[in-house]
C-alpha positions in Angstrom: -209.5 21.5 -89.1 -208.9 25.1 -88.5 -206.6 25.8 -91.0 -209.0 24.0 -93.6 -211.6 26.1 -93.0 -209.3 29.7 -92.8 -208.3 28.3 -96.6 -212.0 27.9 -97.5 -212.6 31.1 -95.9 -209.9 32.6 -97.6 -211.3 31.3 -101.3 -214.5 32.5 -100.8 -213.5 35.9 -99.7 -211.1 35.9 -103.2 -214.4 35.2 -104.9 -216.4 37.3 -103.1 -214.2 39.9 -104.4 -214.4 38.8 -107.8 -218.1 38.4 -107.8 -218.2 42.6 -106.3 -215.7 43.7 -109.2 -218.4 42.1 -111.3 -221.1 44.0 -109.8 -219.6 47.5 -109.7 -218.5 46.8 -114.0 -222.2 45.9 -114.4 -223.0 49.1 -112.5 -221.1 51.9 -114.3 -221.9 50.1 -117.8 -225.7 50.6 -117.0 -225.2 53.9 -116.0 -223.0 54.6 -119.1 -225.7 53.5 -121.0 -228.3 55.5 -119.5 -225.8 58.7 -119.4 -225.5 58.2 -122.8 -228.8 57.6 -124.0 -230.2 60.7 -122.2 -227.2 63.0 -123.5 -228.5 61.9 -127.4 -225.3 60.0 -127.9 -226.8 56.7 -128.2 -230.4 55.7 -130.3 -232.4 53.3 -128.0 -233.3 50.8 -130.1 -233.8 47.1 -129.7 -230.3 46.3 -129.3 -229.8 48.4 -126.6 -232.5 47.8 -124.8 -232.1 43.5 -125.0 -228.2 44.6 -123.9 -229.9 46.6 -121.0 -231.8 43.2 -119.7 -228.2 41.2 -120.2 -227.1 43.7 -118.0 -229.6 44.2 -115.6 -229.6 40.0 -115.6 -226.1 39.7 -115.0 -226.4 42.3 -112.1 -229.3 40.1 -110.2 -226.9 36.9 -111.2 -224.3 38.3 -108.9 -225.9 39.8 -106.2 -227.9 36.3 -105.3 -224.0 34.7 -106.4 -222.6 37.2 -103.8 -225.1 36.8 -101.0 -224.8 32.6 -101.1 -221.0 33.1 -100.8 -221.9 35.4 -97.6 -224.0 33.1 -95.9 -221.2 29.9 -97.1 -218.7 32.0 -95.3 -220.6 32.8 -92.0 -221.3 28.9 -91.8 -217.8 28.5 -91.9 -216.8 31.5 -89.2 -219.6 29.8 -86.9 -218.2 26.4 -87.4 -214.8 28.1 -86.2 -216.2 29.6 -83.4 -217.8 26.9 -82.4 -214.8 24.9 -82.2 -212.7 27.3 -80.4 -214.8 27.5 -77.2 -215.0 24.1 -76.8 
């Protein structure tokens, strides 16, 4: 049972990463875009602004994504502790 659970911790920490890599891509494209609107080297338009919201979307996506992998993986650390002190 242990080492089923070390495994499931072990995937969800893999896609924890995967889910923070999004995050900080998400991050430095919205603050590209914003650099570069304010340096004159984009127009805001339409376009940019509906890309904005995908971004800002996809940001909020993966912070609620990250924060229920979190709270899967302290269920599984409590179940582990659990079982050792018994």
């Amino acid at each position: 049972m242990e080492n089923i659970a070390l495994k499931q911790i072990d995937i969800l920490r893999d896609e924890m990463k995967w889910w923070l890599n999004v995050i900080l891509v998400t991050m430095s494209a919205l603050i590209g875009g914003v650099v570069s609107i304010s340096q004159d080297k984009l127009l805001y338009n339409s376009t940019i602004g509906i890309i904005g919201f995908i971004i800002i979307f996809f940001l909020l996506y993966s912070s609620f994504r990250l924060k229920k992998l979190n709270s899967e993986q302290l269920k599984l650390f409590d179940k582990l502790r659990r079982k050792k002190w018994k």
